[in-house]
C-alpha positions in Angstrom: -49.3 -14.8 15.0 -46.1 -15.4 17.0 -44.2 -16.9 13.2 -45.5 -13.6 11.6 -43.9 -11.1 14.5 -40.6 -13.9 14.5 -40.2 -13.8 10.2 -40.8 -9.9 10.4 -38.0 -9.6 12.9 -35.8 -12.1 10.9 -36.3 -10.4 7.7 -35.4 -7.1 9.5 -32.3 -8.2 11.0 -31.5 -9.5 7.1 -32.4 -6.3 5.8 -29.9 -4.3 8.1 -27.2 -7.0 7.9 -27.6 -6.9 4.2 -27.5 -2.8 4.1 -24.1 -3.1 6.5 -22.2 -5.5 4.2 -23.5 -3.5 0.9 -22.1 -0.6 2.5 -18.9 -2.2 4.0 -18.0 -3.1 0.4 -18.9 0.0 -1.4 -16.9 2.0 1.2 -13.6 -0.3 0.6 -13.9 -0.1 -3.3 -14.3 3.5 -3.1 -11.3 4.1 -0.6 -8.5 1.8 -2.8 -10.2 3.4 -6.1 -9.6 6.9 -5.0 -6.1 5.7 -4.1 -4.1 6.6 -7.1 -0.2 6.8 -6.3 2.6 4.8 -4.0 3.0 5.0 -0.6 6.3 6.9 0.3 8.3 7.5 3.4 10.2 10.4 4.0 13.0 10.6 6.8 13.4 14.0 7.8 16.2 15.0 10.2 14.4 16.9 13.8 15.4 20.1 15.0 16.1 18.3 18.0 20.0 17.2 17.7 20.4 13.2 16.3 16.7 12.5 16.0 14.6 12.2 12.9 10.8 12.4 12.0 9.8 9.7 9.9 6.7 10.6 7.3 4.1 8.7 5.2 2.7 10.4 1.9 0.7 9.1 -1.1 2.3 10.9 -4.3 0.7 10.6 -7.6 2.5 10.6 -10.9 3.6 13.1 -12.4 3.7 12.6 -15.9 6.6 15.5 -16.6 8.4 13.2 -14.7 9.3 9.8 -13.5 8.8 8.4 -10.1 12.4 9.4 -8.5 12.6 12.8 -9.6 9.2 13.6 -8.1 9.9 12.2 -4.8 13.2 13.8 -4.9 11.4 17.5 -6.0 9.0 16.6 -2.7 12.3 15.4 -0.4 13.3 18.8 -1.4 10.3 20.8 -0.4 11.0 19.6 3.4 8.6 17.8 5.5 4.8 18.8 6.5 5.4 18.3 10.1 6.9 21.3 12.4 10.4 21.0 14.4 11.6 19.4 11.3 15.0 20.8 9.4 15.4 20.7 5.6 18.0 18.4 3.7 19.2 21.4 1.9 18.5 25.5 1.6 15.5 26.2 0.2 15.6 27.5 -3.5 17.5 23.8 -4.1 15.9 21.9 -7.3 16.6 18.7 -9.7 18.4 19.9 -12.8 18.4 16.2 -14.1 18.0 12.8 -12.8 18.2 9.5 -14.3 19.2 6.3 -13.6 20.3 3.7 -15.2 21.7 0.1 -14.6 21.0 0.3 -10.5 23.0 4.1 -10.8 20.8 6.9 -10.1 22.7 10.0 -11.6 21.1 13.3 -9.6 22.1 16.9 -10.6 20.9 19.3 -8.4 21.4 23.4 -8.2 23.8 25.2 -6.8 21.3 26.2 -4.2 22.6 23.0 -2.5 25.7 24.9 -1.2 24.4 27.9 0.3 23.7 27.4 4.1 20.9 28.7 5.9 18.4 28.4 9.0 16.8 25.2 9.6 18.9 22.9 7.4 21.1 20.5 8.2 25.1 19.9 6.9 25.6 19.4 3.3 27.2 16.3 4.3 24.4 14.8 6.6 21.6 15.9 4.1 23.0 14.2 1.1 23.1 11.0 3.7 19.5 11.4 4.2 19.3 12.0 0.5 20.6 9.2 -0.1 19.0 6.8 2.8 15.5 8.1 1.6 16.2 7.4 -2.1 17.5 3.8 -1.2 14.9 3.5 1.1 12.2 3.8 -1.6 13.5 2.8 -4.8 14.4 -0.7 -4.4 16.4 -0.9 -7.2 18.4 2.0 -6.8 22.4 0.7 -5.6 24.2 3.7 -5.9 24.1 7.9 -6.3 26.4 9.7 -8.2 25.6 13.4 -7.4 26.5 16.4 -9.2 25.5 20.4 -8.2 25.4 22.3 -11.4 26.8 19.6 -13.5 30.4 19.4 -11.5 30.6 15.9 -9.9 30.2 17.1 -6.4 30.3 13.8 -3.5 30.5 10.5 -3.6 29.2 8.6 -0.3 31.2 5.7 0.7 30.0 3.8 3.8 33.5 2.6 5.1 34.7 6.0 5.2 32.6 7.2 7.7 32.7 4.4 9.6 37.0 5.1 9.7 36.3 8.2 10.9 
């Protein structure tokens, strides 16, 4: 009577175990299959002076466009987090972007120049610009940015470090 009430309670603790793992593993292939998209960061710069928020997003694909120029139109939408400042004015958007041979060539609108509330320098967000494009895009080496077609800045490390 004892092997009986000992193989019940066996085959119970099986049963559960079993029912734990099944759902472990369902659960995991669920999670990375409704995954779709690449982990990007974002740096933002914080409305509290020479401090930045750092922020983690899945984006998608957007098949208008390639991978660059959507992270760029969502760099450009500002962060999701509060006491965050914008890189640039809002109203700011890619006219073109390509890149080619390591080059990333980025035209954006003259929106870019206006000032406002909440935004940083022109200067200090196309360094962010350009830290969170590098920062992302591996293969990215160098920006040549333009507002409204007009080569507008080029960033040159050693400059600012003379400075």
């Amino acid at each position: 009577m004892e092997s009986k009430t000992l193989i019940k309670k066996n085959l119970i603790s099986v049963v559960i175990i079993s029912l734990i793992v099944i759902s472990l593993v369902v659960s995991s292939v669920l999670f990375f299959a409704g995954r779709k998209g690449s982990r990007r960061v974002f740096v933002f710069p914080s409305v509290e002076k020479g401090r930045y928020v750092v922020e983690n997003r899945i984006l998608g694909t957007n098949p208008e466009k390639s991978d660059v120029e959507f992270y760029i139109d969502e760099l450009l939408l500002g962060s999701g987090l509060e006491r965050t400042k914008k890189l640039f004015t809002a109203g700011t958007k890619v006219i073109s972007c390509f890149e080619r041979d390591g080059t990333l060539y980025l035209d954006l609108s003259r929106d870019l120049l206006k000032m406002g509330d909440n935004v940083v320098e022109i200067k200090k967000g196309i360094e962010l610009l350009e830290l969170n494009i590098k920062k992302n895009f591996k293969g990215i080496n160098d920006i040549k940015l333009f507002v409204d077609g007009i080569y507008a800045f080029e960033y040159t490390k050693s400059f600012t470090e003379e400075q």
